[in-house]
C-alpha positions in Angstrom: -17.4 -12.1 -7.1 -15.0 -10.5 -5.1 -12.1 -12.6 -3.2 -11.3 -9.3 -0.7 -14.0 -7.4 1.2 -13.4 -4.3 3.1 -15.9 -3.7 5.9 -16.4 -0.4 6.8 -17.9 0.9 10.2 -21.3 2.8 9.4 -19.8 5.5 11.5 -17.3 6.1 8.5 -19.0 7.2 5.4 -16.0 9.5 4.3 -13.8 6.1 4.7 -16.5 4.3 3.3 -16.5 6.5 -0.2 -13.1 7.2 -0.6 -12.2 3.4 -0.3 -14.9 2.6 -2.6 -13.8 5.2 -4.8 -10.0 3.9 -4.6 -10.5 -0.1 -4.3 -13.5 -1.5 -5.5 -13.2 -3.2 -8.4 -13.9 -6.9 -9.5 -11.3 -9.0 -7.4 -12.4 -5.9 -4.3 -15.2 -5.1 -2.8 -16.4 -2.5 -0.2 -19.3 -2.8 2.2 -20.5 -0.5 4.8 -20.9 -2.8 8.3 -24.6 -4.0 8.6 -24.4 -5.8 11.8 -26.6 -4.0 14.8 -25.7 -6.2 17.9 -26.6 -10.0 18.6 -29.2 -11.2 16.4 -30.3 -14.1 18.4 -33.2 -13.4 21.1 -32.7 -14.6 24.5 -35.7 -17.0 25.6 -36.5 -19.2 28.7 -36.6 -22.1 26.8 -33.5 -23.3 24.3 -34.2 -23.4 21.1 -35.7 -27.3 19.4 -32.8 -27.3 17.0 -30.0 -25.3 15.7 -30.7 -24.2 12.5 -27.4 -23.2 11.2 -25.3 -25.2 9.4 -22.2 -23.4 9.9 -20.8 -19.9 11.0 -19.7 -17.8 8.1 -17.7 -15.4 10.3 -14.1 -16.3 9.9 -13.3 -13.9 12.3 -14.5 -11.5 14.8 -13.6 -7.7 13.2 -15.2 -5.4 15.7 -12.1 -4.2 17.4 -10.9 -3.4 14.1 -13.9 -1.1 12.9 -14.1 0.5 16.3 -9.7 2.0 16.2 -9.4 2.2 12.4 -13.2 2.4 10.6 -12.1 -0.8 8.5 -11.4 -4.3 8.2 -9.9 -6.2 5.6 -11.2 -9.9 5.5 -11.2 -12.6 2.8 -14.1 -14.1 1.1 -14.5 -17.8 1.2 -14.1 -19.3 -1.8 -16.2 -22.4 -1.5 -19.0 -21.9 0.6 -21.9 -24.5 -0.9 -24.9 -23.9 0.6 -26.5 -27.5 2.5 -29.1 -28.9 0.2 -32.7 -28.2 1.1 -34.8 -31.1 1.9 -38.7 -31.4 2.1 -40.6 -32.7 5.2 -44.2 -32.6 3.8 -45.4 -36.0 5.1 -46.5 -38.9 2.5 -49.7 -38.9 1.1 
């Protein structure tokens, strides 16, 4: 797996090749920006529980897509995902 990501905005697909062409390779990877706005839907009542377990963004790279096209950004290295417990009742 890759240690450095670039994100590139969809707006870019020249960028997007040419850095793909030029950097990808097994400690790089390049990814086109999938994101389409706030995935969360707004409701009258809050939600019961939150359901994440933590936020994967390190850091916010929007600014950074929107002047150059791309964003260079770290991949954790030790995410480990929360085990995943049952809550059938008892028989």
């Amino acid at each position: 797996m890759s240690d450095l990501v670039f994100v590139v905005s969809r707006t870019e697909p020249k960028q997007y090749f040419y850095l793909k062409h030029v950097f990808a390779d097994e400690s790089r990877d390049v990814v086109l920006d999938r994101r389409l706005g706030e995935r969360r839907r707004g409701s009258l009542s809050p939600p019961r529980a939150e359901r994440r377990h933590i936020d994967r963004r390190q850091r916010d790279i929007t600014m950074e897509l929107q002047s150059t096209g791309w964003s260079l950004v770290r991949r954790p290295t030790t995410y480990t995902a929360p085990p995943i417990t049952s809550h059938r009742p008892a028989m």
